[in-house]
N, C-alpha and C positions, 0 to 999 in steps of 0.2 A: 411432630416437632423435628424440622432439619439440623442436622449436624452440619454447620456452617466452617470453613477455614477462616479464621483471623482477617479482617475486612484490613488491616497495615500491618505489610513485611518490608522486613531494611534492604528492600533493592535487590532481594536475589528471590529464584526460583525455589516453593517446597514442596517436598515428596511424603509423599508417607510411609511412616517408616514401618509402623505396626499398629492394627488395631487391639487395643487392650480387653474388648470385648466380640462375642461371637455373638451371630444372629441368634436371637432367641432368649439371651442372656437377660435379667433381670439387669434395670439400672437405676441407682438413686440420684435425684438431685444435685450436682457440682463431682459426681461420681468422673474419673477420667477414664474417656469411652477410645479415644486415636491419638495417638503422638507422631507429629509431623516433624522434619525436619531440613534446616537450610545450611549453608556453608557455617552459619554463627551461634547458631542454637538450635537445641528440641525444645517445642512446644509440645502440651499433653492440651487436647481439646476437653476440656469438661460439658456432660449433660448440663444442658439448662432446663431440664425436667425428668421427674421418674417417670419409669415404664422399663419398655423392655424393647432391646435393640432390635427392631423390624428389618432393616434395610442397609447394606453396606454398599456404596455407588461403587466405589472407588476402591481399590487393593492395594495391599502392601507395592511400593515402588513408582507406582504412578504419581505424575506431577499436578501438581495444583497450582489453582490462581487464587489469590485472593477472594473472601465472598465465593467458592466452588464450595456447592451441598457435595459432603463426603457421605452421609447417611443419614438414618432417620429413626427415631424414637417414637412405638406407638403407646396409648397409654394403657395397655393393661395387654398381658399374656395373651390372650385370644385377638386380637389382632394380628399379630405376631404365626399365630396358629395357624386365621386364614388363610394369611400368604403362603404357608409349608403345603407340598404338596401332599393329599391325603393319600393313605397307604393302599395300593389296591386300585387307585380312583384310573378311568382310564382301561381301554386292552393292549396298551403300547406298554411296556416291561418300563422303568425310568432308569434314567441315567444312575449308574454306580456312584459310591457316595466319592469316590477320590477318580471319577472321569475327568479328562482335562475337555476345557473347549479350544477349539478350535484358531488358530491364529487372527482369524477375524474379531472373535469374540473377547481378545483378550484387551484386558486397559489399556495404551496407551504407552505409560510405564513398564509395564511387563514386556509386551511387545520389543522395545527399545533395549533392555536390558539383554532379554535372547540375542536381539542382533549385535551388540557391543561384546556378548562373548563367545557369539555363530553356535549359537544354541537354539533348537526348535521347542514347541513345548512335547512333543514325543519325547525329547532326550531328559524330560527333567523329572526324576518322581515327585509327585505329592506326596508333601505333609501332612493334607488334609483336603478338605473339599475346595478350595480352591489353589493353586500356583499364584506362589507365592516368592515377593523378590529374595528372599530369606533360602528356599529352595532354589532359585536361580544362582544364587552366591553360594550356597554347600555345594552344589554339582560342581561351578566351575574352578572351587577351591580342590576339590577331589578330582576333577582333571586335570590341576597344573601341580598335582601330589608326584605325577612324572613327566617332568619336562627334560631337555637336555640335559646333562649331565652340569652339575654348580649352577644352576638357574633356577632360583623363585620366584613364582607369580603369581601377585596380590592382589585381586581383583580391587578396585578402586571404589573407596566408600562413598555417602552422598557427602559428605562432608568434604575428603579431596575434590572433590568434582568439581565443587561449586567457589570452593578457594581458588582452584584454575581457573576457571569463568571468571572469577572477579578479577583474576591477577592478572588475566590475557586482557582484559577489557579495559584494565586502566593504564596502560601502558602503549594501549591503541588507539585513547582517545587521548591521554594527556603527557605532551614531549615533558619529561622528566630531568630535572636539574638539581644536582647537588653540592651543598656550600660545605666546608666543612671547617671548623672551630677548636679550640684546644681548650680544655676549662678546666680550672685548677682546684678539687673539691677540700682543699683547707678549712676553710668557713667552715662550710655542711659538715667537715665531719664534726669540728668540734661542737659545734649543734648539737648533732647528735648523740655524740659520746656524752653530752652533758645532760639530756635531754631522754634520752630512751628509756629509762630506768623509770622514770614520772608516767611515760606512757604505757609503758608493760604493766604496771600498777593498775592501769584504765585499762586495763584491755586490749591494746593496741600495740602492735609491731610497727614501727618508727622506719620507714624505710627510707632509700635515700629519691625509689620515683616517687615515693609523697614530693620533696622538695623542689623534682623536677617540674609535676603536676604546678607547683606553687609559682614555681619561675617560668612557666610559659604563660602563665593568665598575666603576669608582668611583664612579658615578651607582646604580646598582643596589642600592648596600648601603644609601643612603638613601630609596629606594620601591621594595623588595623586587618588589613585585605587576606592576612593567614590565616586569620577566624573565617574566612568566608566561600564562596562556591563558585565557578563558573558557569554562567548561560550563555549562548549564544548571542544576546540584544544586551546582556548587562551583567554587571560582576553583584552577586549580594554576600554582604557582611552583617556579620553576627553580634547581638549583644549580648548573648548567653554565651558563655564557653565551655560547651560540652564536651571533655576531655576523655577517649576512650585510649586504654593501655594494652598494650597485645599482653595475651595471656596463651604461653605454650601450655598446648595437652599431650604431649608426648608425643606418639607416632602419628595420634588422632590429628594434629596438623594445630591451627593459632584460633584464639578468640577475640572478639575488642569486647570488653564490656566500657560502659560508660561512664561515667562524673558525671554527672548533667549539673549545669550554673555552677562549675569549680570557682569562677568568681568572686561567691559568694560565702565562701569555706574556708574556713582558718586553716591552718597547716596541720592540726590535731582532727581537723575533722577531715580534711582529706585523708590521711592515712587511717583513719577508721572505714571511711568508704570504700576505700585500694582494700582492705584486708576482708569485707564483706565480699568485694566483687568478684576477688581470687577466689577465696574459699567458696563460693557459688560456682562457679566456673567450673574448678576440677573436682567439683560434686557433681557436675552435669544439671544443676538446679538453676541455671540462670533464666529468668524471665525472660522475654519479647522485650519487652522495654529495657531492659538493661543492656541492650547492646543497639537501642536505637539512637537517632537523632543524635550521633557526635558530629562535632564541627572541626577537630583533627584529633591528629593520633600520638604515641609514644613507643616508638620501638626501644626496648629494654637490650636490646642483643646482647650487650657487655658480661653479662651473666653467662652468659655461655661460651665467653672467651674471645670473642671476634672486637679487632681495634677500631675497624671501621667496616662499616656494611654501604653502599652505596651505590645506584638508589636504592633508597627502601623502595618498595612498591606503596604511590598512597592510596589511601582508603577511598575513592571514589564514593561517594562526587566530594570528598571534602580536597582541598588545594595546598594541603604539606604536611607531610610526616616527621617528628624528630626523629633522629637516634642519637642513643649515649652508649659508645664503648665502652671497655673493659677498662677499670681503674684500675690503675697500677703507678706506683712510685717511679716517679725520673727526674732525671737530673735538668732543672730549670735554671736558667738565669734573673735573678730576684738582685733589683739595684748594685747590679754588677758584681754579683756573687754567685756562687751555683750552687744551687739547693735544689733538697731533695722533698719533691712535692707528690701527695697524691692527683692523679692528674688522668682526662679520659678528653677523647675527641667526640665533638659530640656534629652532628649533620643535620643541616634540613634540607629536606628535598622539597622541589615545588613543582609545583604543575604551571610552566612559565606562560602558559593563556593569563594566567590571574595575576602571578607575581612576578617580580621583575628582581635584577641581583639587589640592585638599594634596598628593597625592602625586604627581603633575604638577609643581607647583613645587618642590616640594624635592627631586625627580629632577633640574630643569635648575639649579636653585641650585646643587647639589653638581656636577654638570656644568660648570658657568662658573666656578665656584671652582676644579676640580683644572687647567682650561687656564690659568687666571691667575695660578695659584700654581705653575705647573709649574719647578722645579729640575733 
């Protein structure tokens, strides 16, 4: 039985990170045998049959395609046994259990990692019977233990890596334009101040990108083309609005998980969903599909203090990103009076192949309207 990668990933490169089992190891049924990982999530590969792990293709750090056999499941120990070499078998002495092979012999992944930090596999000890990227990364964290004097060096996760690939990537394919808006969150708060306490009862944290989430599916129907994607021969638009929100991991770097058909979701069930997708997130539990198939994004920056962030970077291949600033009370002119309003700047950026300024502004128009008129 092959240990198959995932036949649909969201557009980026994965590696593997670790396998959960060693050859020879006994395996049950939906038992997780390799956990991969890409710029947005780990995946854990689960056995689709018992036995016992025969065969590992593929090593920690090497990259995968879609559909790549990473290993194989035989069904019963002796299988398994054949493949070991017999003790004694042979007048050639065999290889020590923690010899390294050779730079030819090595995956692909490993190979790449030694030259990213001018490391041979002579300079790395094993952990064990094979070199491993996990050994690649102690060593070079234990050679940059002395570097210049006030310099640290943090060898780069698969996770940075592949956020830089996407980040170089959409900024090289799509000229980036940003509108920006002033929106007065009056309404929403009393909403909520009125409102949270019913929700906390259910379960649910009341936040205020629920409301955002709610007022871009209402933004949509006034510039259809933000929900949608660039091709080359044609623009396609979406009738699902799959809404994915960045979710910070600390140093670990940002997540989107998704909404998918927020269209379709009252404003209690969005913030149930938002409170499920975070709390998966920085448990490290998020699915594959939880961070598939968005049609645009929401950057939350404001929570971390910044008035306006611009461009955001968007999420390729989707065609616009929000962001909402930092709330904070200021002094507004209200029917020729100055009042003091809660109040945040809120940005779309577009990918100007697909969108044009008209339908840019009348997207955050209709946006800053459904917050301020919110009931």
């Amino acid at each position: 039985m092959d240990i198959v990668a995932p036949a649909e990933q969201e557009g980026t490169k994965a590696v593997i990170k670790t396998w959960l089992k060693k050859v020879g190891d006994p395996v049950r049924l939906n038992d997780p045998v390799v956990e991969l990982e890409t710029d947005k999530v780990a995946v854990e590969i689960a056995a689709e049959a018992s036995g016992v792990l025969s065969e590992i293709l593929l090593e920690s750090g090497a990259e995968v395609e879609p559909g790549t056999v990473l290993g194989r499941i035989s069904e019963s120990a002796g299988a398994a046994a054949e493949k070991a070499p017999k003790p004694g078998a042979g007048n050639a002495p065999g290889p020590s259990a923690h010899a390294k092979p050779s730079g030819e012999q090595l995956p692909p992944g490993i190979r790449r990692l030694l030259e990213e930090h001018g490391l041979s596999a002579a300079d790395v000890p094993a952990s064990g019977a094979r070199l491993t990227r996990e050994d690649i990364l102690a060593e070079a964290a234990r050679r940059a233990k002395a570097p210049a004097a006030g310099v640290r060096r943090i060898p780069h996760d698969t996770m940075r890596k592949r956020i830089a690939e996407h980040m170089t990537h959409s900024v090289t394919v799509a000229p980036h334009v940003t509108a920006v808006f002033e929106a007065d969150f009056t309404a929403i708060a009393a909403h909520r101040a009125a409102h949270k306490d019913a929700f906390a009862k259910d379960g649910v944290n009341l936040t205020y990108t629920a409301y955002f989430v709610a007022a871009s599916v209402a933004a949509m129907k006034a510039a259809p083309a933000v929900n949608g994607r660039w091709f080359d021969d044609r623009i396609e638009i979406y009738d699902d609005v799959n809404i994915g929100v960045g979710t910070a991991l600390g140093e670990k770097g940002l997540i989107v998980p998704v909404i998918h058909r927020a269209q379709t979701l009252s404003l209690a069930e969005i913030a149930r969903r938002l409170q499920e997708l975070t709390e998966k997130a920085r448990a490290g539990k998020l699915a594959q599909a939880d961070v598939q198939g968005g049609t645009f994004s929401i950057s939350n920056h404001g929570v971390s203090g910044s008035l306006v962030a611009a461009p955001i970077i968007i999420n390729q291949p989707q065609s616009a990103i929000l962001g909402v600033g930092k709330l904070e009370k200021r002094a507004v002119v209200r029917n020729d009076k100055i009042e003091i309003r809660p109040m945040a700047y809120v940005t779309l950026t577009i990918d100007h192949r697909a969108i044009d300024a008209f339908q840019t502004n009348a997207w955050l128009t209709k946006f800053v309207e459904t917050l301020e008129s919110w009931k």
